[in-house]
C-alpha positions in Angstrom: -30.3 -16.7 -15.3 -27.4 -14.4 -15.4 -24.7 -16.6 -17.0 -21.8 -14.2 -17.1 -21.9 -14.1 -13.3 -18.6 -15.2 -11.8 -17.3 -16.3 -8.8 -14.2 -16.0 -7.1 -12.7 -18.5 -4.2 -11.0 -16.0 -2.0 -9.1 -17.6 1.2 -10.2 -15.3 3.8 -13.7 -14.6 3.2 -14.8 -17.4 1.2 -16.6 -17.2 -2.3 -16.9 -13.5 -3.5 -19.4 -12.7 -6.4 -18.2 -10.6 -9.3 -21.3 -9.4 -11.4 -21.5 -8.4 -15.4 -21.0 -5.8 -16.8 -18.9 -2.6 -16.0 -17.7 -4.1 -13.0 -16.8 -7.1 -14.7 -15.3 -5.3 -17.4 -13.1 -3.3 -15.7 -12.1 -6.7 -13.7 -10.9 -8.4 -17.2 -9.2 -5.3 -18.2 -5.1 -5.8 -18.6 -4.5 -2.7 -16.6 -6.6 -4.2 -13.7 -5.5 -8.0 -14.5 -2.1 -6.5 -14.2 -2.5 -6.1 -10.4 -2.0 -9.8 -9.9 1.5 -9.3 -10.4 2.2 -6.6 -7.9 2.6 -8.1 -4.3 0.9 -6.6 -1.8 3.6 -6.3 0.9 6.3 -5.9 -1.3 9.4 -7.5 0.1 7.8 -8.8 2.9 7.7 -12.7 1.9 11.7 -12.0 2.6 10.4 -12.7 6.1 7.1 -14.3 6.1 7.1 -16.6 3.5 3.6 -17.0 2.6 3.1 -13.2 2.3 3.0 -13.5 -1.8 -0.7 -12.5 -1.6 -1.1 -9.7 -4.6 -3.1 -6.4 -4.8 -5.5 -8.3 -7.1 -6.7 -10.2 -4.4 -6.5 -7.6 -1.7 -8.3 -5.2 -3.8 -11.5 -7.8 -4.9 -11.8 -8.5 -1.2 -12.2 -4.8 -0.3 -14.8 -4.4 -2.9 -16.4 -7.7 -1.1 -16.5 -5.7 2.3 -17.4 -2.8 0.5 -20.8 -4.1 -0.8 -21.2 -5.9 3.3 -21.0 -2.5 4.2 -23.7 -1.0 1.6 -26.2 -3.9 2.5 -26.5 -3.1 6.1 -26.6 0.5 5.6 -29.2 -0.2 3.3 -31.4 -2.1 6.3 -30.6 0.4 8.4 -32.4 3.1 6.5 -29.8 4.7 4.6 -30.6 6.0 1.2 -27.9 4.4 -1.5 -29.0 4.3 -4.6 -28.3 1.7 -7.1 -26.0 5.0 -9.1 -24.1 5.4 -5.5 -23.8 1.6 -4.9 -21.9 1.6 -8.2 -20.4 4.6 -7.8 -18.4 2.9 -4.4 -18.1 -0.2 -5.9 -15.9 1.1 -9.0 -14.0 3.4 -6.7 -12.9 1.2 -4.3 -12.2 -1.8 -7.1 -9.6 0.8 -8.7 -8.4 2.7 -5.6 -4.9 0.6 -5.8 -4.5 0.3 -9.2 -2.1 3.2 -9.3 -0.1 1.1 -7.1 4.2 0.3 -9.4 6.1 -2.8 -8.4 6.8 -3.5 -5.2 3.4 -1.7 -4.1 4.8 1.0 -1.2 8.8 0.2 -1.2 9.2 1.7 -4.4 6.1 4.2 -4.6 7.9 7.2 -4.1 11.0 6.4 -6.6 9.9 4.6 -9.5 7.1 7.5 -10.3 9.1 10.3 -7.7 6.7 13.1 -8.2 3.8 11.6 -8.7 2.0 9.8 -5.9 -0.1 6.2 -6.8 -3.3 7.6 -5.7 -2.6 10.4 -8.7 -1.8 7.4 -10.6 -5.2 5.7 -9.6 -7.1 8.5 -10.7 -5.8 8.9 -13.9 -6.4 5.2 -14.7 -10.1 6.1 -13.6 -10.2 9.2 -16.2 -9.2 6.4 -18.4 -12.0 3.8 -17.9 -14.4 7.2 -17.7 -13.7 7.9 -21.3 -13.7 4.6 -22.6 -17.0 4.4 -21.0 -18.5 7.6 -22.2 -18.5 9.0 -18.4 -19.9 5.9 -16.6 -17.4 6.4 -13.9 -18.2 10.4 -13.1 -19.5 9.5 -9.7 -16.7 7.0 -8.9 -14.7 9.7 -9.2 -16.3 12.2 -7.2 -16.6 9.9 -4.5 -12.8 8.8 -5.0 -11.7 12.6 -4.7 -14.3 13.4 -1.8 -16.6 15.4 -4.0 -19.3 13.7 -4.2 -22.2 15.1 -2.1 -22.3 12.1 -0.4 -19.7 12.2 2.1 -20.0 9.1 3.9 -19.3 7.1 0.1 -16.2 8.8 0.5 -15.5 7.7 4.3 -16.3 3.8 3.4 -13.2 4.2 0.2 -10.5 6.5 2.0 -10.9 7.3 5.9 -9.6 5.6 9.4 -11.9 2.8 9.0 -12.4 2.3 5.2 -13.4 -0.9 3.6 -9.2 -1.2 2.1 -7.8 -1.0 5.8 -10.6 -3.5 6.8 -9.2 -5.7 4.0 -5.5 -5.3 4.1 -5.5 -5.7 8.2 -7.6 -9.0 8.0 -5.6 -10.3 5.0 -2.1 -9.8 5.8 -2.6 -11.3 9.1 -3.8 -14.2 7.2 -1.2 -14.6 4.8 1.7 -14.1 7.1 0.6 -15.9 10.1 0.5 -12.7 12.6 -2.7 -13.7 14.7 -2.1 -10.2 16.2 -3.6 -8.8 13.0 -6.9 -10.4 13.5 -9.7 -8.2 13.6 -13.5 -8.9 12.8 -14.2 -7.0 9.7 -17.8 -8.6 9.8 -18.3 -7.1 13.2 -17.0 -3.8 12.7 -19.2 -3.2 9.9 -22.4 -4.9 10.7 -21.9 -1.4 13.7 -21.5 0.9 10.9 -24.1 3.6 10.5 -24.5 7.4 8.9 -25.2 10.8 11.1 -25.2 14.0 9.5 -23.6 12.0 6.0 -20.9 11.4 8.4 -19.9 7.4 8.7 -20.1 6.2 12.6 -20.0 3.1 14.4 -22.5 2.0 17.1 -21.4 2.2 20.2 -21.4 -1.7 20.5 -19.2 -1.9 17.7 -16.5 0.3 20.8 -14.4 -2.7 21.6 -13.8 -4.1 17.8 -13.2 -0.7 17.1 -10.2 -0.3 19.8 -9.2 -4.1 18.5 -8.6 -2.7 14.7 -6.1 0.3 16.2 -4.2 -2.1 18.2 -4.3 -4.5 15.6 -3.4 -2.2 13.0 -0.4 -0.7 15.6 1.0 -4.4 16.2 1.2 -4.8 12.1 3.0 -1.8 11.8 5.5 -3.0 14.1 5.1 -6.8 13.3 5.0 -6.8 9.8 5.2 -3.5 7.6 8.3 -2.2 9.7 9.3 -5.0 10.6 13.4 -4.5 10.6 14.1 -7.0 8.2 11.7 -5.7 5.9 13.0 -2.2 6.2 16.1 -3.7 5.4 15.1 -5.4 2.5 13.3 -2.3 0.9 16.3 -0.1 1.4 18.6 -2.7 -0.7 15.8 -2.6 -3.4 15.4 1.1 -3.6 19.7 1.7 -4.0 19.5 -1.0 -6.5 17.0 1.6 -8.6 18.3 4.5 -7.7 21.8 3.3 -9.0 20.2 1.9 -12.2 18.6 5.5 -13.1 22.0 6.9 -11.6 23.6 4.9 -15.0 20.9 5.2 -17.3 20.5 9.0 -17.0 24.1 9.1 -17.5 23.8 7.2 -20.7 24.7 3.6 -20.2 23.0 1.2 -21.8 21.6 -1.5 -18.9 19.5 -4.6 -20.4 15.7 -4.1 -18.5 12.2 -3.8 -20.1 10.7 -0.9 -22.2 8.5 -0.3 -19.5 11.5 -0.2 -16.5 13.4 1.6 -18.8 11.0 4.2 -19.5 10.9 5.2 -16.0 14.7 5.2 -15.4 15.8 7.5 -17.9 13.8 10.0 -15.9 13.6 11.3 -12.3 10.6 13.3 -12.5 7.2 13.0 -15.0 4.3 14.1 -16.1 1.1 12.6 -15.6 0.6 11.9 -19.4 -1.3 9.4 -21.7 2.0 8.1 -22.4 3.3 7.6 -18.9 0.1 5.5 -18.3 0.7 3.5 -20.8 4.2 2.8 -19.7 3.1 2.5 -16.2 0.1 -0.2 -16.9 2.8 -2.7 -18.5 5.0 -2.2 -15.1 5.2 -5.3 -12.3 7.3 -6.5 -9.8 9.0 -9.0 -13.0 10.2 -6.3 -15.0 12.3 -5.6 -11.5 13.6 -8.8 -10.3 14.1 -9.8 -14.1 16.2 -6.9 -14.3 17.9 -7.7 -11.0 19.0 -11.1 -12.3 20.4 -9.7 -15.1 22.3 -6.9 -13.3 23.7 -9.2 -11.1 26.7 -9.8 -14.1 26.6 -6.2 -15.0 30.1 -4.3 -15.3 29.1 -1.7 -13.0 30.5 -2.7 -9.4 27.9 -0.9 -7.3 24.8 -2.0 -9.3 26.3 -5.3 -9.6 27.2 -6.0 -6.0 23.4 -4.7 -4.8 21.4 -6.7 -7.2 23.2 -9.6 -6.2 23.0 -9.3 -2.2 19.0 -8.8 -3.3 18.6 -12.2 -5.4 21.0 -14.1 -2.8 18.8 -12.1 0.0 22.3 -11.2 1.4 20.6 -8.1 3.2 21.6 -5.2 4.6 21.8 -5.8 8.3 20.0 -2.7 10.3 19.9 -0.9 13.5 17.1 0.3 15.3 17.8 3.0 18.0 15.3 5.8 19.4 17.9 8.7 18.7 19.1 9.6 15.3 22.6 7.6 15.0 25.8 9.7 15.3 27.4 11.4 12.0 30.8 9.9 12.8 29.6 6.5 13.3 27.5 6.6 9.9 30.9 8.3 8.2 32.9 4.3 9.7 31.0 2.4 8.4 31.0 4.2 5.0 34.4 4.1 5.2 34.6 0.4 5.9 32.7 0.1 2.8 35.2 1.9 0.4 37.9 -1.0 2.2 36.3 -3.6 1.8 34.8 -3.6 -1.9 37.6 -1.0 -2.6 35.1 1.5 -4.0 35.0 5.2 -3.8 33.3 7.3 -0.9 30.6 8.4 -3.3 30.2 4.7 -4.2 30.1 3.7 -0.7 26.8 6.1 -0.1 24.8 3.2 -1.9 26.1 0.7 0.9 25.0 2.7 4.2 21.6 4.0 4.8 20.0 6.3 7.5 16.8 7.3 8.3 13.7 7.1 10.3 10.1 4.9 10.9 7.3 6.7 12.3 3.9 4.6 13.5 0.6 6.0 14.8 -2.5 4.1 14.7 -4.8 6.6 14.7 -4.4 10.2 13.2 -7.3 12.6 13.9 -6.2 14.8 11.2 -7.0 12.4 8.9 -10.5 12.0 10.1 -11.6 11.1 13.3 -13.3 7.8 13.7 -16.9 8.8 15.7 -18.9 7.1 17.7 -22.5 6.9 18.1 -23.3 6.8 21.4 -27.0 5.6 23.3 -28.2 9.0 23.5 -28.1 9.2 19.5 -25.1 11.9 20.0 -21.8 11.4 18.0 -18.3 11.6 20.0 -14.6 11.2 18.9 -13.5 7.3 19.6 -10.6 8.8 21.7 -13.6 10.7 24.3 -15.5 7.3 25.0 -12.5 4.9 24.8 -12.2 3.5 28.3 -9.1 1.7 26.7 -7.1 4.6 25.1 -6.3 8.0 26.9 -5.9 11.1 23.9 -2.1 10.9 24.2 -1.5 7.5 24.1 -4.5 7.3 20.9 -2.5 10.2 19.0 0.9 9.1 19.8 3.5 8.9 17.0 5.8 6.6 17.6 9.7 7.2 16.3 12.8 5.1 15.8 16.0 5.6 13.4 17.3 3.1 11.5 21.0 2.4 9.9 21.8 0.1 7.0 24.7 -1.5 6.0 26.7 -4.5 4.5 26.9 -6.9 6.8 30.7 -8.3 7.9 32.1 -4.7 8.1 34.7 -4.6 10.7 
């Protein structure tokens, strides 16, 4: 009887088994424990209160779908070894672990040059070493080079086991029923063709379900405007805090936080890993607190309208907004916290959403069809048309104090 067993109560799918071993050691691990502190959807909860939901959770439940998916492509034939079924497993358990704070809203400024799926990677070169290369073939199927493509597919594609998750979880979490999708249905219709990963024709209508699912999200949730708003508050607050630290003022935050302000562009070192595994969304609302009282008036005045959730209010408009309007309300700013026009720049925010729920380029989703042939979803879709399937969707976006003239 395997006594180190254990098992997890998750909310949406019910109990999830977590074996021994690696797996399990990897699981207890700080750097992965340290995922329970990083929300999923960032700032979201600013809008949908019960989206506090963490990439610890979202992660494990991917792994669950992830070993759904492997059992029925098992029955149906396909060859998975015991070496690939762990292979899957350990790539798509640490496939978010790259993620900072905040998850997305601050991927791209907290680590600038260095994306989290760079991040993830070297946190797998980590556990490979201290595991005397028991993670080689996670990492070839992480990076697409294993010679199993359709391992790959099932970690990173259009219709990978972490969209499958994240979908189905967020709609859970913040109530949006339009997020609904059957995950158990989409992959019971999964199948391999030519080490390419396909869905039964059957599976057609969950299939066009997930994109519009995953479109409404987008809108619904994700981009939502007040979201968008909340994110650009929180990125100025950091971007000021570096702004000050790089210039040499001392501002009270964690080792870790600090670490990454006193620089705007890394290297992807032993060191910055370190760093980087004791980051979570407290060292930055612990900082914001603090900086609330801080004798800087722009760093002040942002961290405070974040803790107060005093947010920016936004516009949403379908051309880019006019140069003289945006120059107002900067200029509104500088009158009514009597700051300078380069100050002001902190206050007012500009700039664009784009969402397209499918994106060919990225991998096509294909579907087997009766005949045993493989198609494009956007050639047998009765529902979508190619331009309406590829469409991206754009719409500009201005932020700024609210009660300016």
């Amino acid at each position: 009887m395997n006594q180190n067993r254990k098992i997890l109560n998750d909310p949406v799918y019910g109990f999830i088994n977590l074996p021994d071993g690696l797996l399990a050691e990897i699981v207890h691990h700080s750097y992965f424990q340290r995922l329970r502190r990083i929300r999923q959807l960032g700032m979201s909860d600013l809008v949908y209160p019960g989206a506090t939901h963490t990439r610890f959770l979202h992660t494990l439940g991917s792994y669950h779908l992830m070993n759904l998916a492997i059992s029925v492509l098992r029955e149906k034939g396909i060859d998975i070894s015991d070496n690939n079924a762990k292979a899957v497993q350990l790539a798509i358990l640490l496939h978010d672990i790259g993620h900072g704070p905040f998850s997305h809203a601050l991927e791209d400024l907290i680590v600038p040059n260095i994306s989290h799926e760079e991040i993830s990677l070297a946190f797998m070169k980590y556990f490979n070493a201290k595991y005397e290369g028991a993670l080689d073939e996670a990492i070839d199927v992480f990076t697409g080079r294993s010679p199993h493509n359709f391992l790959h597919e099932l970690v990173s594609s259009q219709l990978d086991t972490d969209r499958l998750d994240y979908l189905k979880r967020d709609s859970f979490f913040t109530g949006v029923s339009e997020g609904v999708i059957s995950t158990d249905r989409i992959i019971k219709m999964l199948n391999v063709i030519d080490d390419r990963l396909v869905v039964d024709i059957k599976g057609l209508y969950s299939v066009e379900k997930f994109l519009i699912a995953r479109r409404l999200m987008y809108w619904q949730v994700y981009l939502h405007k007040t979201v968008v708003a909340s994110e650009m508050l929180l990125r100025k607050v950091i971007m000021r805090a570096r702004e000050l630290t790089m210039q040499g003022q001392k501002l009270w935050a964690s080792d870790s936080l600090l670490y990454f302000l006193k620089n705007n562009h890394f290297e992807l070192t032993e060191e910055l890993i370190k760093n980087f595994a004791l980051l979570d969304d407290t060292d930055v609302i612990t900082s914001l607190k603090v900086w609330q009282n801080c004798d800087d008036k722009v760093l002040s005045l942002l961290s405070k309208m974040y803790v107060n959730r005093s947010l920016f209010k936004i516009k949403l408009q379908k051309e880019p907004f006019d140069e003289e309007f945006i120059a107002l309300k900067k200029m509104e700013v500088v009158k009514k916290f009597g700051m300078t026009a380069s100050e002001a720049e902190y206050f007012v925010v500009t700039d664009h959403l784009t969402n397209n729920a499918y994106k060919p380029d990225s991998g096509k989703i294909m579907i087997l069809k009766k005949d045993g042939q493989t198609a494009d979803l956007a050639e047998v879709s009765d529902m979508f048309d190619h331009e309406m399937l590829y469409k991206t969707v754009k719409k500009y976006f201005l932020c700024y104090p609210r009660g300016l003239a």
